[in-house]
Every structure is written in structure tokens, then in C-alpha cells.
C-alpha positions as semicolon CSV with decimal commas, in nm:
position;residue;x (nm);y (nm);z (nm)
1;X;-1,985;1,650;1,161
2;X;-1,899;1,979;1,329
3;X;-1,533;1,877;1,419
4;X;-1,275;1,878;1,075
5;X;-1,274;1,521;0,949
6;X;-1,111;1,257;0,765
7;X;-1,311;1,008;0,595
8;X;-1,099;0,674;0,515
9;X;-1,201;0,454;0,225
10;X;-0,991;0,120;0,244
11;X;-1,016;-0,232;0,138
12;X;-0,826;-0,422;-0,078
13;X;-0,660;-0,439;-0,432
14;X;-0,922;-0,417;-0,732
15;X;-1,259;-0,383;-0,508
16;X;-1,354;0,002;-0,629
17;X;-1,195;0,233;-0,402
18;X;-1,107;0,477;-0,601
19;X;-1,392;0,559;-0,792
20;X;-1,589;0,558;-0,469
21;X;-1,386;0,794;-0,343
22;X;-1,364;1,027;-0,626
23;X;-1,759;1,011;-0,596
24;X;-1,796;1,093;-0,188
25;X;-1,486;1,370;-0,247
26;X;-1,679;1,511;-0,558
27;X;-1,995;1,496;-0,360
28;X;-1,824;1,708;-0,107
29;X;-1,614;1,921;-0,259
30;X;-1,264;1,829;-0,102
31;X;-0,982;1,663;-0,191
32;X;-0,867;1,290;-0,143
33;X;-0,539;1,188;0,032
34;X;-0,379;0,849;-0,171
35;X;-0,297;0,616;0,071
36;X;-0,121;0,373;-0,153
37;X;0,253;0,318;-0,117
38;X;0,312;0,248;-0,470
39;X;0,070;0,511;-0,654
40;X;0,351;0,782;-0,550
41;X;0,592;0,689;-0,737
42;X;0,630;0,908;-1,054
43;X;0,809;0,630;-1,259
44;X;0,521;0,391;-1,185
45;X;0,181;0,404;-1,360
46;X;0,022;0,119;-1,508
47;X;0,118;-0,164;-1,279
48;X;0,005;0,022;-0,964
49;X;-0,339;0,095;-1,100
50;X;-0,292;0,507;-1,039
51;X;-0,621;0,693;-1,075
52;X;-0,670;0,780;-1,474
53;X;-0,590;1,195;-1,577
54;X;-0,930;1,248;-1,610
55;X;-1,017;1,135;-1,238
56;X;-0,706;1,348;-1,114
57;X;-0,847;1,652;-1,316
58;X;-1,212;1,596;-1,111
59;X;-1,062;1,572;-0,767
60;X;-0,699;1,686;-0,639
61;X;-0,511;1,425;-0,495
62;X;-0,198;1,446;-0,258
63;X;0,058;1,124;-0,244
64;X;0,015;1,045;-0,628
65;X;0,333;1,061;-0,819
66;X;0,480;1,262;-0,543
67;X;0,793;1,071;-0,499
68;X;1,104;0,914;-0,759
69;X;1,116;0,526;-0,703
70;X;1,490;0,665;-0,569
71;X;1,342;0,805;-0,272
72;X;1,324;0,699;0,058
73;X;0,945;0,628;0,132
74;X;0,778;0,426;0,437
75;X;0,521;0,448;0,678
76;X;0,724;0,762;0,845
77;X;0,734;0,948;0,534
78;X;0,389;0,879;0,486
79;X;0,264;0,971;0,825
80;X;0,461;1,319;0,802
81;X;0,308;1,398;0,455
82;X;-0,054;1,313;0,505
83;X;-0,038;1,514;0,821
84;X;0,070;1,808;0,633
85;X;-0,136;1,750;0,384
86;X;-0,476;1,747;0,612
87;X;-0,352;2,047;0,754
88;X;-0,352;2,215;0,394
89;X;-0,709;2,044;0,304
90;X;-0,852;2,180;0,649
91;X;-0,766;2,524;0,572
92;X;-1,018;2,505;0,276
93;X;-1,257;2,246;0,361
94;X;-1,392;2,081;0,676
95;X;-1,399;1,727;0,543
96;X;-1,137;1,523;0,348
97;X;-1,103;1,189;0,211
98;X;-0,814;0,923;0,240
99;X;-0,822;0,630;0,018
100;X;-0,639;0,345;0,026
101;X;-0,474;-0,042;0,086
102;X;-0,185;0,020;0,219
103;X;-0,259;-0,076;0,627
104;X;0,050;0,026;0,796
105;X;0,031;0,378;0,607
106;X;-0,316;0,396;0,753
107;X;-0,254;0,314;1,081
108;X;0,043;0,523;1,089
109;X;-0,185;0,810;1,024
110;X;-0,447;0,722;1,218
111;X;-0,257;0,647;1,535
112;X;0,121;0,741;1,495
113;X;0,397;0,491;1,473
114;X;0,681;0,370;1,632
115;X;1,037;0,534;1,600
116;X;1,209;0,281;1,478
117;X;1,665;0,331;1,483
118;X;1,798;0,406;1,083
119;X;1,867;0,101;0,901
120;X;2,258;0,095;0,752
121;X;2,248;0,097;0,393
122;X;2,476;-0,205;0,319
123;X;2,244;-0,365;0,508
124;X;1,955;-0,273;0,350
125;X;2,105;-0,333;0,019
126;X;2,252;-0,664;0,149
127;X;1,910;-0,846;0,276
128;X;1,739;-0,691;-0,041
129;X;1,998;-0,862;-0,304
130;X;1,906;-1,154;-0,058
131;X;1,599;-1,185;-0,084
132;X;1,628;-1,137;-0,489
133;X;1,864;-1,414;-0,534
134;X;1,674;-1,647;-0,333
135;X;1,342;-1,547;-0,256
136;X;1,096;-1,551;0,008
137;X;1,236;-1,892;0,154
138;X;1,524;-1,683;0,283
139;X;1,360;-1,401;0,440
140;X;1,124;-1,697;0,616
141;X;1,442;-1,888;0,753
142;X;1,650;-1,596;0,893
143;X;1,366;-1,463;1,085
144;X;1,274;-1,797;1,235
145;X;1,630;-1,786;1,352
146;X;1,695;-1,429;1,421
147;X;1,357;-1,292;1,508
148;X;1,178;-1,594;1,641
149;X;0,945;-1,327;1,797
150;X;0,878;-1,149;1,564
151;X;0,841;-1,461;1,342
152;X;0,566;-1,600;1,518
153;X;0,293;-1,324;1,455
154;X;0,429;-1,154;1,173
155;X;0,272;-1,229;0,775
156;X;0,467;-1,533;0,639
157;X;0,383;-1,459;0,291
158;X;0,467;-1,083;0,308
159;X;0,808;-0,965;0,134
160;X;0,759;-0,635;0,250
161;X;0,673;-0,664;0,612
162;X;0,983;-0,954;0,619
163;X;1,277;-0,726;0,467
164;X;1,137;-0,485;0,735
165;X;1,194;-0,726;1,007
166;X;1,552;-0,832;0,917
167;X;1,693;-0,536;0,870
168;X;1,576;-0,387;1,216
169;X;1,720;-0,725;1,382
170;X;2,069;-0,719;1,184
171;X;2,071;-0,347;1,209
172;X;2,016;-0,366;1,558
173;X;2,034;-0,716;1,742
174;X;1,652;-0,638;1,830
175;X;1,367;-0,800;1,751
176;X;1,081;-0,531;1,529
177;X;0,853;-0,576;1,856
178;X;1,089;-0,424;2,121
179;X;1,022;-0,091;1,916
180;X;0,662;-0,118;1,917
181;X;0,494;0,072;2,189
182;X;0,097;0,026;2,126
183;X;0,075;0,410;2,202
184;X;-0,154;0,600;1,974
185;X;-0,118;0,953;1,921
186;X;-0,399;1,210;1,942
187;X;-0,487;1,352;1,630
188;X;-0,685;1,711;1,604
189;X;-0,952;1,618;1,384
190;X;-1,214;1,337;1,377
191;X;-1,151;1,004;1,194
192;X;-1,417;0,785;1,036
193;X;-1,304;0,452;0,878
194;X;-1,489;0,298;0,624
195;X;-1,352;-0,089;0,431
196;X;-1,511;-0,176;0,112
197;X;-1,537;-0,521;0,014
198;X;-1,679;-0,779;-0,207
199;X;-1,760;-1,153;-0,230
200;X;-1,400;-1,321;-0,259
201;X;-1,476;-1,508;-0,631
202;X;-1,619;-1,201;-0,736
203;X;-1,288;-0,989;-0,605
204;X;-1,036;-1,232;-0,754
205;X;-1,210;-1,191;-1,088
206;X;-1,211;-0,856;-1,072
207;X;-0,851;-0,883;-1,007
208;X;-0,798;-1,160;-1,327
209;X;-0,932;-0,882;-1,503
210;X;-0,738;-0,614;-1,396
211;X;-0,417;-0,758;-1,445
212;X;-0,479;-0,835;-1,827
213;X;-0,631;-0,478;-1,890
214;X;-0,291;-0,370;-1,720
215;X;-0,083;-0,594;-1,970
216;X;-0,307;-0,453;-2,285
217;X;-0,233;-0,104;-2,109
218;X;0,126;-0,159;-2,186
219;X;0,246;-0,312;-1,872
220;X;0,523;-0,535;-2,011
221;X;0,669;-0,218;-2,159
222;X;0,648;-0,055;-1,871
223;X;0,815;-0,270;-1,701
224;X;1,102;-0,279;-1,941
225;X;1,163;0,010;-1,897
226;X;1,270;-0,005;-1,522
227;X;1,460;-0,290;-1,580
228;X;1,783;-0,086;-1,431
229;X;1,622;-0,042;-1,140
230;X;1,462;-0,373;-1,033
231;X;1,680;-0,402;-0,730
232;X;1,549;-0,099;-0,579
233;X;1,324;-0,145;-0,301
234;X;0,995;0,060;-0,471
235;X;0,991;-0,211;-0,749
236;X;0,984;-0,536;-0,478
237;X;0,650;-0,555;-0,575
238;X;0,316;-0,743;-0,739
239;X;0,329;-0,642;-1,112
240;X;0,646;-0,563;-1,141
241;X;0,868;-0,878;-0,927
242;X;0,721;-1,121;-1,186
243;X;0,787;-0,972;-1,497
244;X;1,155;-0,913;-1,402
245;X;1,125;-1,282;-1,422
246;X;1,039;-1,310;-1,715
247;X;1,297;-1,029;-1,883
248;X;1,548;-1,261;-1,671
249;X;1,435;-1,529;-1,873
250;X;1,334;-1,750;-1,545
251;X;0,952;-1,781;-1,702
252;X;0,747;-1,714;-1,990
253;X;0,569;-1,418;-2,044
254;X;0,246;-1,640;-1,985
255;X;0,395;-1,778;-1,630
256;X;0,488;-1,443;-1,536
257;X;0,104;-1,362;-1,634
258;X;-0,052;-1,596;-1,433
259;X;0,228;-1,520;-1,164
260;X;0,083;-1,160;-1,135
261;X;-0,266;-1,233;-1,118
262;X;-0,179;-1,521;-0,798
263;X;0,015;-1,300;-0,614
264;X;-0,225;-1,020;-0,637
265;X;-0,490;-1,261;-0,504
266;X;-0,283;-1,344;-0,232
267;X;-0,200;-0,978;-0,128
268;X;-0,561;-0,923;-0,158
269;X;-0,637;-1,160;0,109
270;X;-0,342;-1,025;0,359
271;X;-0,518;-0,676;0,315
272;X;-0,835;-0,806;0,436
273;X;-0,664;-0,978;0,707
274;X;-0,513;-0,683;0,843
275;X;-0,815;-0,462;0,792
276;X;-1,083;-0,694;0,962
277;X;-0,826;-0,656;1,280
278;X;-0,959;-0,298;1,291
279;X;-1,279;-0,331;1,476
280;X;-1,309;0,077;1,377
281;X;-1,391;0,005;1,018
282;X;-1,747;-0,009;0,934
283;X;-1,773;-0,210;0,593
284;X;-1,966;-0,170;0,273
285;X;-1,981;-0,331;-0,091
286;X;-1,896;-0,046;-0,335
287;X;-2,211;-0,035;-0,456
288;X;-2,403;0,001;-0,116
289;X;-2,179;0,282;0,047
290;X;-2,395;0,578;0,115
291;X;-2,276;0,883;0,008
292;X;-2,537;1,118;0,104
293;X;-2,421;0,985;0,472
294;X;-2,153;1,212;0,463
295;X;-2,328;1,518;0,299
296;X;-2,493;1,638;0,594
């Protein structure tokens, strides 16, 4: 690899991204790029499974407790720091690594994305208080009627991608897909995609797992501790959406538990969804990807 590189290491939640690409980054000497739109958030540790001190002390990461849970952050954002952020790597080494499960921040890098009009805050805040009150039902209903387009390829099950959706259409009387282009933008470096992955009983265990080291980590706590906050759209999330539950007294601390652990499973499974659309990424287990690949 002559040409300055990015090597990206995706998959979904739980399957051993990180610490294989703490090893490959460590193996070359560069730095890693977090592509994980929860991880930079300063206020936000435990729940989003950040990388521990010691592994930020081995390897520098950018887009890791960059950002306040106040801030404005979306694919956009992301695109214009991890662009920057290359740029910076590039100037010191010839290869760096991006890791991540967050698909539309990857593809935003990867190929540039769609300029989308400014969403009106009342808006914003109106579809979000929505969507708290009443849940995903609601989102699913007013985009089968407002954005039947849009509605028929989009991910049912995903908040995220949903809120997204309404507030372009009641923003703008559009439909999401009249802003989407298909263009993709050059980039000036190489890009090599890599997916890890795992056998799915073997994934969702490791994700059972995960979730209860998170709660002996303190994740309850945490979570407490943001409890003035849980309308804002950084904590509409897995971890944190079902223990607000639980402080709201709608389920026990058990339910909310068990809540987690589901809803994790499920995001799991939309992540591989998206990323086997990507006939780009070559796929690995952790434990077969070949470093010394890469060393050359």
C-alpha cells in the first residue's frame, strides 16, 4: 500500500472491534479514528462501551469524548471531523485505522452524504417529546402516513433513522429520499473495509454479558446521573432509554435489565443488515483477521 490509507474495522455491537483495532493500529504505529456515534460524548462512558484508559494511553484515538451530549452531532459532523482528522494522521503516518458500528457515519466518510435543509428546533424537540411519550408506535404511524416512501425501505425498528425521517418531512413537506443523490465523493486516499463478525448465539451472549459487566461497572449510576437530560437526543439510546424507565418507575430494575440486553440484540442484527449491503467489506471472525496483512 503505496497510496495513504484508511483501514475500516466494522461490525456490530460486542463482536471485538476494538481490541482488534488497537492491535492492527499498534502493529502499525498509527492512530485509530472512533467511528461510534455515542463513544464521543464526554458525559457518556459506561453504557457506550468507550475503549478503557489504558487502551486510549496505547493508541490515540480521535472522536472519543470529543463532544458534550449538548452538541449537535450527526453524520455531517462526523464526516467533517474524520476528514480532518485523516488529514492530521496522514501528515505522520501513511496508514490509519477507523473503527466502528455506526453505518451511516461510515458511509458518510467513505462516500460523502447528502445535504440535507436544517431541521427547526421546535420541531425537532416536538417529534422527540413524541416519540418519548409514546414510543416507537408513533414514529411507525406518521411515517406510513407522511413518508409512505420513505416508509417502505427504511428500518422499522430503528428510533434513530425514524426521528430522522419525520423531521425532514415536517420540516420540509419532502420525503428523506428526494435529498438523496447516490453520488459518492472522491476521497484522496485509499479505503479498505474490513466487517468482523461472529456466530449469532455466540454474539448475543457476548452481548448478555456485556450488558451485566456494564451494570456491575456502575451503569445504573451512571445513568442517574443524566437523568436531567434524558430528553436530549444523544441519550435516545440502548443502555440508557431503558433505564430512564425504570427511574420513571414504568419497570423494574430487572425489566429494564433484560430490556437492555433485547434491544441491544436487536440493534446488533440491524448493523449486520446494513453492513452485509456493502459488497466492499471483506469479513473476518476477530480471531482470524490477519494483521500481518496490513504490515507490509
Amino acid at each position: 500500500m503505496h497510496q495513504n490509507t484508511i483501514i475500516i474495522i466494522c461490525g456490530p455491537t460486542a463482536v471485538g472491534k476494538t481490541a482488534v483495532a488497537i492491535r492492527l493500529a499498534e502493529a502499525l504505529r498509527t492512530e485509530i479514528i472512533s467511528a461510534d456515534s455515542r463513544q464521543c460524548y464526554c458525559e457518556l462512558n459506561v453504557g457506550v462501551a468507550k475503549p478503557s484508559r489504558e487502551e486510549l494511553a496505547t493508541v490515540h484515538h480521535y472522536f472519543i469524548g470529543s463532544h458534550s451530549i449538548s452538541d449537535t452531532v450527526n453524520a455531517g459532523v462526523f464526516e467533517k471531523y474524520a476528514l480532518a482528522s485523516a488529514e492530521k494522521i496522514f501528515t505522520k503516518h501513511r496508514i490509519a485505522v477507523m473503527v466502528g458500528g455506526t453505518g451511516l457515519y461510515i458511509k458518510a466518510f467513505a462516500e460523502g452524504i447528502d445535504q440535507i435543509p436544517a431541521i427547526d428546533p421546535i420541531i425537532r424537540q416536538h417529534v422527540n417529546e413524541a416519540y418519548n411519550e409514546k414510543g416507537l408506535v408513533y414514529l411507525q404511524e406518521e411515517l406510513a402516513t407522511k413518508d409512505s416512501e420513505f416508509w417502505k425501505i427504511s428500518e422499522q425498528q430503528n428510533p434513530q433513522r425514524l426521528i430522522r425521517a419525520l423531521e425532514v418531512v415536517l420540516s420540509t413537506g419532502k420525503s428523506i429520499t428526494t435529498f438523496r443523490t447516490g453520488n459518492k465523493e472522491p476521497r484522496p486516499f485509499n479505503i479498505i473495509k474490513i466487517g468482523l463478525e461472529l456466530p449469532r448465539e455466540e454474539l448475543y451472549n457476548r452481548i448478555n454479558e456485556r450488558v451485566e459487566v456494564m451494570v456491575e461497572n456502575g451503569l445504573v449510576k451512571e445513568v442517574e446521573t443524566l437523568l436531567s437530560f434524558k430528553e436530549n437526543n444523544a441519550l435516545q439510546t440502548v443502555g440508557y432509554r431503558e433505564l430512564f424507565e425504570y427511574f420513571n418507575n414504568k419497570v423494574s430494575l430487572d425489566e429494564a435489565i433484560t430490556n437492555i440486553k433485547t434491544n441491544t440484540r436487536h440493534y446488533a442484527k440491524r448493523q449486520m443488515t446494513w453492513f452485509k449491503k456493502d459488497i466492499e467489506i471483506a469479513w473476518y471472525t476477530p480471531e482470524t483477521f490477519p494483521c500481518e496483512a496490513f504490515l507490509l
